[in-house]
C-alpha positions as CSV (number, residue, x, y, z in Angstrom):
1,X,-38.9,2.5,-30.3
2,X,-39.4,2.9,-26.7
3,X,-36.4,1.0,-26.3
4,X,-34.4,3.2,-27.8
5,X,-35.4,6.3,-26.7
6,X,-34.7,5.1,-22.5
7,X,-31.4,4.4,-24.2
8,X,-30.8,7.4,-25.5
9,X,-32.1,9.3,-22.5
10,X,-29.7,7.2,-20.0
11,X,-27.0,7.8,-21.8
12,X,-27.6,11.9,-21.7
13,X,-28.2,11.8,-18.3
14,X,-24.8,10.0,-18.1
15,X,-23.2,12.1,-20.2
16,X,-24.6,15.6,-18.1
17,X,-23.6,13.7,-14.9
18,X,-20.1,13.9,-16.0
19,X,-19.9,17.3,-17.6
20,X,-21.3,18.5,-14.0
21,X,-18.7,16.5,-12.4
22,X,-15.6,17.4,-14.6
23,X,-16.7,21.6,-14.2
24,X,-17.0,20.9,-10.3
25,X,-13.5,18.9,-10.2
26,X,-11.7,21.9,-12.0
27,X,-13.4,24.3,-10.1
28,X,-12.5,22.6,-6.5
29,X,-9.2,22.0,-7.6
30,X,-8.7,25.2,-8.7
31,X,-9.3,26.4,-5.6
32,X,-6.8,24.0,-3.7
33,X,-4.1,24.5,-5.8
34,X,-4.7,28.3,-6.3
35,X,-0.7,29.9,-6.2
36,X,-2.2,33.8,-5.7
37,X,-4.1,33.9,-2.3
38,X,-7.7,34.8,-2.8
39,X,-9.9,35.6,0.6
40,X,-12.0,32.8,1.3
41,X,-14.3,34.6,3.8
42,X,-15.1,38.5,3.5
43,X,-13.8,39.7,6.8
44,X,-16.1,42.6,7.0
45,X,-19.0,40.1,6.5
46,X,-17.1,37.6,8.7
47,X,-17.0,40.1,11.5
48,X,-20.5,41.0,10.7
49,X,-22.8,41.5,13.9
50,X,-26.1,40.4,11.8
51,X,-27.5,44.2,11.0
52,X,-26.9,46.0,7.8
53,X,-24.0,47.6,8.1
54,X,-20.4,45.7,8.6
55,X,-18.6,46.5,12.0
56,X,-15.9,48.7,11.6
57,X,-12.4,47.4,9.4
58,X,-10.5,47.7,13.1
59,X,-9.7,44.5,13.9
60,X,-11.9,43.4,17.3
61,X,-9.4,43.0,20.5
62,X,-9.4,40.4,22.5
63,X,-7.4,38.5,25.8
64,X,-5.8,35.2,25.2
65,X,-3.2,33.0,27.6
66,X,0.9,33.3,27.0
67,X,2.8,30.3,27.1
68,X,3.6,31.9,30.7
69,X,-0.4,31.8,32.0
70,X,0.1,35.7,31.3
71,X,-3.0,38.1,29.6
72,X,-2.3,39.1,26.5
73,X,-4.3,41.1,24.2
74,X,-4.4,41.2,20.7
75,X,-3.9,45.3,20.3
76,X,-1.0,45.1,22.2
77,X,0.8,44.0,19.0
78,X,-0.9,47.1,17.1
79,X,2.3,49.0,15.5
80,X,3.6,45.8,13.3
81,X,1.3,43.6,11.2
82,X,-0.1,40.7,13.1
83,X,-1.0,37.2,11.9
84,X,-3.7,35.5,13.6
85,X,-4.1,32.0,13.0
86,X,-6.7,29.6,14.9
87,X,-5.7,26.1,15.4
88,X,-5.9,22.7,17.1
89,X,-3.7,20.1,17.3
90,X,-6.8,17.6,16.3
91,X,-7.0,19.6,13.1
92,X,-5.6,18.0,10.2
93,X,-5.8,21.3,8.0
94,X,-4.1,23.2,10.7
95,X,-1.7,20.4,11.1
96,X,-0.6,20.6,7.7
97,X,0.1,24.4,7.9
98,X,1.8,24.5,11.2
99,X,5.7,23.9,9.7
100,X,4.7,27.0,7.3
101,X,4.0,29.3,9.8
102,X,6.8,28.2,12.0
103,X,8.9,29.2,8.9
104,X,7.1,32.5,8.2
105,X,7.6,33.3,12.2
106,X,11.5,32.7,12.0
107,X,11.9,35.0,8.8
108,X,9.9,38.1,9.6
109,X,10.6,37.7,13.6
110,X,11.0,41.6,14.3
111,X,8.9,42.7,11.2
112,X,5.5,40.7,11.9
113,X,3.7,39.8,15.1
114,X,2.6,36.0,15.0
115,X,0.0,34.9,17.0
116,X,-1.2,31.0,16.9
117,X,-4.1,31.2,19.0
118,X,-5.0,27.5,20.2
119,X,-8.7,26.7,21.0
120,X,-7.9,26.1,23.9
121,X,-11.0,23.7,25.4
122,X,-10.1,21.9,28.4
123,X,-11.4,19.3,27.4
124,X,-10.0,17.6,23.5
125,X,-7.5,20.6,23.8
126,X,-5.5,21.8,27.1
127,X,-2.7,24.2,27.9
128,X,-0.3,21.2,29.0
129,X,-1.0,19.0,25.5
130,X,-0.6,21.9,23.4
131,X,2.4,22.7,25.0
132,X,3.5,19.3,24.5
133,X,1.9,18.7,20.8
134,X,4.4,22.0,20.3
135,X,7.7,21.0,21.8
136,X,7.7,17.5,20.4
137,X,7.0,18.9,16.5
138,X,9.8,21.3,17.1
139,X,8.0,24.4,16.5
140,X,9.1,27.9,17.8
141,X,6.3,30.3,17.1
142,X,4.5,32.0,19.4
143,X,1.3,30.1,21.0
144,X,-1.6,31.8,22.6
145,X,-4.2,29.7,24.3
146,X,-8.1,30.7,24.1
147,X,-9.2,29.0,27.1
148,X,-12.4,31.3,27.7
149,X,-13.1,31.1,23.9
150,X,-13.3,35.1,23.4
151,X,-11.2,35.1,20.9
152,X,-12.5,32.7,18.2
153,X,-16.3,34.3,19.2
154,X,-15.1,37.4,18.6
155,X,-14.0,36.1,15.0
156,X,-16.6,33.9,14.5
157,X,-14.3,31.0,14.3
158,X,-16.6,28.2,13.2
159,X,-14.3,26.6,10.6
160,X,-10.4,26.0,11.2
161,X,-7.8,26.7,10.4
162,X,-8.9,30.8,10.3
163,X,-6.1,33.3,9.4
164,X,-6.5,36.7,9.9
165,X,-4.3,39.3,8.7
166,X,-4.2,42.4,10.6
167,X,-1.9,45.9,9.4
168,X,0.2,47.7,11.3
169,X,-2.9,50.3,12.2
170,X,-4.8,47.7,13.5
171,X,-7.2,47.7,10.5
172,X,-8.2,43.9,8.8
173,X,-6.8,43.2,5.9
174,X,-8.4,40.5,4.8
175,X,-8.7,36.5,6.4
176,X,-8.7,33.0,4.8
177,X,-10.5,29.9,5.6
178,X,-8.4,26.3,5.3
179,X,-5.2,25.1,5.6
180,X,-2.7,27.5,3.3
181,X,0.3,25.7,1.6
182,X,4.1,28.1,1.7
183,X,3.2,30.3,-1.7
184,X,-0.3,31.0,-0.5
185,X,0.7,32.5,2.9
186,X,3.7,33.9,1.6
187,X,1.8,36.0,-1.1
188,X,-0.6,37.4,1.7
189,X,2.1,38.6,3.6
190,X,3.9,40.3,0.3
191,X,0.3,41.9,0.6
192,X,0.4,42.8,4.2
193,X,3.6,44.3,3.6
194,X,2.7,46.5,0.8
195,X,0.2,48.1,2.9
């Protein structure tokens, strides 16, 4: 009898085991493959300097490198929705969604500001390799190098790829965590654009 009864409590452990792991698949996968683009981070919370109350929905400025060693701040391109997307080239997720955003950069050139801000660390990232990693891919969009890494504190950039979207009154939208496939990106800028 005792026999039988390990038996029979193995086998629903077994059987629990794979319930858990067939809700978890469909719910990871879900997520992946997700065609409507849902926030993955609340920006307000992400932005979030620890005390009760969110910071303010402006998005926070800050100075990054031109392609041309020149200052550029983030505000400046207040008027037109910016993009703001923080990459590496050592990142496979943001590797995967570079050719998108090159896309996205050719068709609303004029109508949205994009800003690929490289974290930029002297060290597994510099200005010359990026530069390099960018010409030989045959990418066109704009890069912006964060070599004093203001920007991705000031965005609490501690998973990448980040995008942030930012509307034409400098206000956040909204931002997403992970690498974004073509429909995903294109639905948050259908959203940007509404606004």
């Amino acid at each position: 009898m005792r026999k039988q009864w390990k038996w029979f409590l193995a086998v629903a452990v077994f059987a629990a085991a794979l319930i858990l792991a067939s809700v978890l698949y469909r719910q990871l996968s879900g997520r992946l493959d997700a065609q409507t683009p849902q926030p993955e981070a609340d920006t307000a919370a992400m932005l979030s300097d620890g005390a009760d109350q969110p910071q303010s929905d402006v998005a926070p400025d800050f100075t990054v490198l031109d392609a041309a060693g020149q200052s550029v701040k983030l505000s400046e391109h207040f008027g037109k929705p910016v993009i703001v997307n923080f990459w590496a080239s050592w990142c496979g997720p943001c590797r995967s969604e570079l050719g998108e955003f090159d896309d996205a950069a050719k068709n609303y050139a004029g109508t949205i500001d994009f800003m690929m801000v490289n974290l930029t660390d002297g060290q597994s990232e510099t200005v010359d390799g990026v530069k390099e990693f960018v010409q030989s891919s045959g990418y066109s969009f704009p890069v912006y190098f964060d070599t004093q890494g203001s920007a991705s504190d000031v965005y609490n950039t501690y998973s990448i790829p980040l995008t942030v979207f930012i509307r034409a009154d400098g206000t956040l939208m909204t931002s997403h965590i992970g690498s974004m496939n073509g429909s995903t990106l294109q639905g948050y800028i259908d959203q940007l654009l509404a606004q």
